[in-house]
C-alpha positions as CSV (number, residue, x, y, z in Angstrom):
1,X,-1.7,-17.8,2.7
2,X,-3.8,-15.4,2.7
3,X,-2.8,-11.9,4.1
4,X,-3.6,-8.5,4.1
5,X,-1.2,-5.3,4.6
6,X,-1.6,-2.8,6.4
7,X,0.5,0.4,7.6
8,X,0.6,4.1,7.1
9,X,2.1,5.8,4.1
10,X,5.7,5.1,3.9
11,X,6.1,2.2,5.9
12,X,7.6,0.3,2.6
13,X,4.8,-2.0,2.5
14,X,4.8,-2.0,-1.6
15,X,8.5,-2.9,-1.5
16,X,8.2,-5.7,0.9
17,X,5.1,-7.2,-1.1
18,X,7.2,-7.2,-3.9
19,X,9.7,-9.7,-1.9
20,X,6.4,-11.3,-0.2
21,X,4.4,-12.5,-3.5
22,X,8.0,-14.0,-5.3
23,X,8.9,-16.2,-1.5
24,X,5.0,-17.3,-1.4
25,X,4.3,-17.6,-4.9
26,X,1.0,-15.6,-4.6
27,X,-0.1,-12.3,-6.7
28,X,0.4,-9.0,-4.7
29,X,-2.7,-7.2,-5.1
30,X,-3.3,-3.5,-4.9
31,X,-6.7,-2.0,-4.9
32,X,-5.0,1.1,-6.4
33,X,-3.9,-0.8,-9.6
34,X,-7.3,-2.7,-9.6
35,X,-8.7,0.7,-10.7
36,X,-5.8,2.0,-12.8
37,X,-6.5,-1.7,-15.2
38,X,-10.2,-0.9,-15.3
39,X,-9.7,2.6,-16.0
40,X,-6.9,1.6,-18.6
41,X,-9.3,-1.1,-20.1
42,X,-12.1,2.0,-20.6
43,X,-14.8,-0.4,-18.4
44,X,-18.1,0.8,-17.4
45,X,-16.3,0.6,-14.0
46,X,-13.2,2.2,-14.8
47,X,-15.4,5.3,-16.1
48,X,-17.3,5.8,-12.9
49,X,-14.3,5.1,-11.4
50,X,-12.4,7.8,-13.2
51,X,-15.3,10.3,-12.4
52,X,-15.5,9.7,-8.8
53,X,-11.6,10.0,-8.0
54,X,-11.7,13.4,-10.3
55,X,-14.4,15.0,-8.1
56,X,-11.9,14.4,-5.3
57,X,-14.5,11.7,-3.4
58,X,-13.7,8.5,-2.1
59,X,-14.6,5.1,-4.3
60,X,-17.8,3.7,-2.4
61,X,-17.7,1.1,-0.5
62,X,-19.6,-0.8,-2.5
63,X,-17.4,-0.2,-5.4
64,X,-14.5,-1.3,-3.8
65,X,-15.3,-4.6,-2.7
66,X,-16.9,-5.6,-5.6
67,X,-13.4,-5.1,-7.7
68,X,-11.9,-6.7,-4.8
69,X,-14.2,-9.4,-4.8
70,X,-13.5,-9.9,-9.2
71,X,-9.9,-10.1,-8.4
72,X,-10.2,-12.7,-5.7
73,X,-12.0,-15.2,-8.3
74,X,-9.7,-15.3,-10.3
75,X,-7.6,-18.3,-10.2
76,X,-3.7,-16.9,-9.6
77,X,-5.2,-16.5,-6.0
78,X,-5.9,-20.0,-5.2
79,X,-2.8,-20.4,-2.9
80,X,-3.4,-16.8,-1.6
81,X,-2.9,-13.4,-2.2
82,X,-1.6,-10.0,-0.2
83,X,-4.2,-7.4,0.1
84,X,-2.9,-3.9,-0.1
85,X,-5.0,-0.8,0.2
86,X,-8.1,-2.9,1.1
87,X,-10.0,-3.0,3.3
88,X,-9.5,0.7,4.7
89,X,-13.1,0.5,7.2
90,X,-14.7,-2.0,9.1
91,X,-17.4,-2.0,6.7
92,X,-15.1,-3.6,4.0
93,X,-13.6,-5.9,6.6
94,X,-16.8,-7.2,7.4
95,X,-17.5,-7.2,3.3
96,X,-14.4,-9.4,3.2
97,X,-14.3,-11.9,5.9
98,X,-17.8,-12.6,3.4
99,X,-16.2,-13.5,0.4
100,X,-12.9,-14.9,1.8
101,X,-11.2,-16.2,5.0
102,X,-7.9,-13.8,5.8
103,X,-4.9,-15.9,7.9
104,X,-2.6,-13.1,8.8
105,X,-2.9,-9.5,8.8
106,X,0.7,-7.8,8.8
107,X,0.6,-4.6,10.5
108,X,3.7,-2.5,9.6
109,X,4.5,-0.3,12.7
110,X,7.0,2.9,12.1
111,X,7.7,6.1,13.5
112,X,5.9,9.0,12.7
113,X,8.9,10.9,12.3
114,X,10.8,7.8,10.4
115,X,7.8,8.5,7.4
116,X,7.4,11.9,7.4
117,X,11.7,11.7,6.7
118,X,11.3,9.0,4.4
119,X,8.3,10.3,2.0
120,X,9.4,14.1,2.2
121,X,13.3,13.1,1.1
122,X,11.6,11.3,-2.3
123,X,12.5,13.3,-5.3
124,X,11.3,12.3,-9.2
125,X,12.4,12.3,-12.1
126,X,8.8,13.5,-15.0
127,X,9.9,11.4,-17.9
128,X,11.1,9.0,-16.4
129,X,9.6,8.2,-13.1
130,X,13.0,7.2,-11.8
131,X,12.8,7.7,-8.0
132,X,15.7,9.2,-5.5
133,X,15.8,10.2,-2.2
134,X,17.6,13.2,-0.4
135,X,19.3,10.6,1.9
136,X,18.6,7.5,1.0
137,X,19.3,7.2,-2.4
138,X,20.4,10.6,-3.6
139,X,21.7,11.2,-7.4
140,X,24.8,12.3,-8.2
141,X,24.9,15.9,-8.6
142,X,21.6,17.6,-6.0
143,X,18.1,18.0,-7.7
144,X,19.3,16.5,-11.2
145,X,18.1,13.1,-12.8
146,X,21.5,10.9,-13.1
147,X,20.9,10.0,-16.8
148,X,18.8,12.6,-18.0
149,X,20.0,15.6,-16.3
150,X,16.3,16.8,-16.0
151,X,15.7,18.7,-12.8
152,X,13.7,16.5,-10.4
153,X,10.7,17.3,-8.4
154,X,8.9,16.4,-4.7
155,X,5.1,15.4,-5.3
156,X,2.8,17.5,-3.6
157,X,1.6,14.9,-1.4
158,X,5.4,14.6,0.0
159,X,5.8,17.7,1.7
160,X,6.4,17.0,5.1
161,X,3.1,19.1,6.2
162,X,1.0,17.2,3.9
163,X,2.7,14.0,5.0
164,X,1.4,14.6,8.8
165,X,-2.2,15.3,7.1
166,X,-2.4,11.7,5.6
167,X,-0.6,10.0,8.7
168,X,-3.2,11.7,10.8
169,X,-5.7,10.8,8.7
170,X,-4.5,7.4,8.1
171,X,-5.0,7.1,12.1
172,X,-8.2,7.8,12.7
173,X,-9.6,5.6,9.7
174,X,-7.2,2.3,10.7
175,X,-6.6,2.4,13.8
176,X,-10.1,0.4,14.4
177,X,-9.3,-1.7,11.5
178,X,-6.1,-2.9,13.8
179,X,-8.6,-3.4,16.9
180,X,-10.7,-5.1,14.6
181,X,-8.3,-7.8,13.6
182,X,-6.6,-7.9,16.7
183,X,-9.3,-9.1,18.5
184,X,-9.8,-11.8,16.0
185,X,-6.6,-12.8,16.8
186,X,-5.0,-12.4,13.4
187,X,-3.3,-9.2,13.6
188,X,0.8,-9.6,13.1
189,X,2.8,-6.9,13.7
190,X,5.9,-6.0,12.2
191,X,8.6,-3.2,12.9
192,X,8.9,-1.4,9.4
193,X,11.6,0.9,10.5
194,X,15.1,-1.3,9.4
195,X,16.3,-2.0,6.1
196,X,14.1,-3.9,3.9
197,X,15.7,-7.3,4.0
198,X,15.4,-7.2,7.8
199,X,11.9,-6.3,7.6
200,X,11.2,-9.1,5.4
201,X,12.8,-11.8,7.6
202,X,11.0,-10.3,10.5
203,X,7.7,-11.2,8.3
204,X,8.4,-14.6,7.9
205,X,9.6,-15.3,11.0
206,X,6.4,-13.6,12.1
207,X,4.3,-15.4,9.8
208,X,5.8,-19.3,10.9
209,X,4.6,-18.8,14.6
């Protein structure tokens, strides 16, 4: 099957791929690590790559979707994939329903309020990159890494008023990409906001009708 994720920042999508590509047996596929690897490997790509995302722009489309398209090639994606991170506009939609025929796209639907609690509790530890959470998953004594006793830390990104920047700007650039599938009648949406394993049997049950 092939399927692509979508859903605002926090919505657990990365943890419910992780379940998704071991019960399908298909590689879980992040546009984000695409670039990472090419960066990692020192490409020609991974350089401009590098460049770009350090002069705070966007990847161009063009960019994008030819990674994307690499990775699809390759043969681990023969029984399908799960797309996650691409596409973000209609342009790259458009770009992939070119290079590849999508079954399902899983929308994961959550409370505005549910993700701006859930990102802004995460806490880190630096050397480690162990991850807590002020309610969630809170270590044992406040602020202090369980085996390291290194003070933790809340990414930039995570405060709650930066949080509400990238939902909002999540909005305006996906909401058409939801239309978009929607009318195409493959959009599936899921409610993100229970525990993981619930979410994940509400995907395949979604995914079987």
């Amino acid at each position: 099957m092939n399927m692509v994720f979508l859903g605002p920042p926090g919505a657990g999508k990365g943890t419910i791929a992780t379940q998704a590509k071991v019960f399908y047996s298909i590689p879980h596929i992040s546009t984000g690590d695409l670039f990472r690897a090419e960066q990692e490997k020192g490409s020609e790509l991974g350089n401009k790559v590098k460049s770009i995302i350090a002069s705070g722009k966007l990847v161009p489309d063009e960019i994008t979707i030819e990674v994307v398209k690499q990775r699809l090639s390759q043969d681990d994606t023969k029984n399908g994939f799960i797309l996650d991170g691409f596409p973000r506009t209609i342009a790259q939609a458009d770009a992939l329903a070119n290079i590849v025929n999508i079954d399902a796209v899983v929308n994961f639907v959550v409370d505005k309020d549910a993700v701006v609690k859930r990102i802004s509790g995460r806490r880190f530890c630096k050397s480690t990159g162990r991850t807590y959470h002020v309610i969630y998953n809170p270590p044992k004594v406040e602020g202090i890494d369980d085996e390291t006793g290194e003070p933790l830390y809340q990414r930039e990104d995570d405060k709650p008023e930066n949080v509400k920047t990238r939902l909002e700007v999540y909005d305006a650039s996906t909401a058409p990409l939801i239309e978009y599938y929607r009318a195409k009648g493959k959009l599936v949406d899921v409610d993100a906001s229970p525990a993981p394993e619930v979410v994940f049997d509400n995907l395949k049950k979604a995914l079987t009708k």
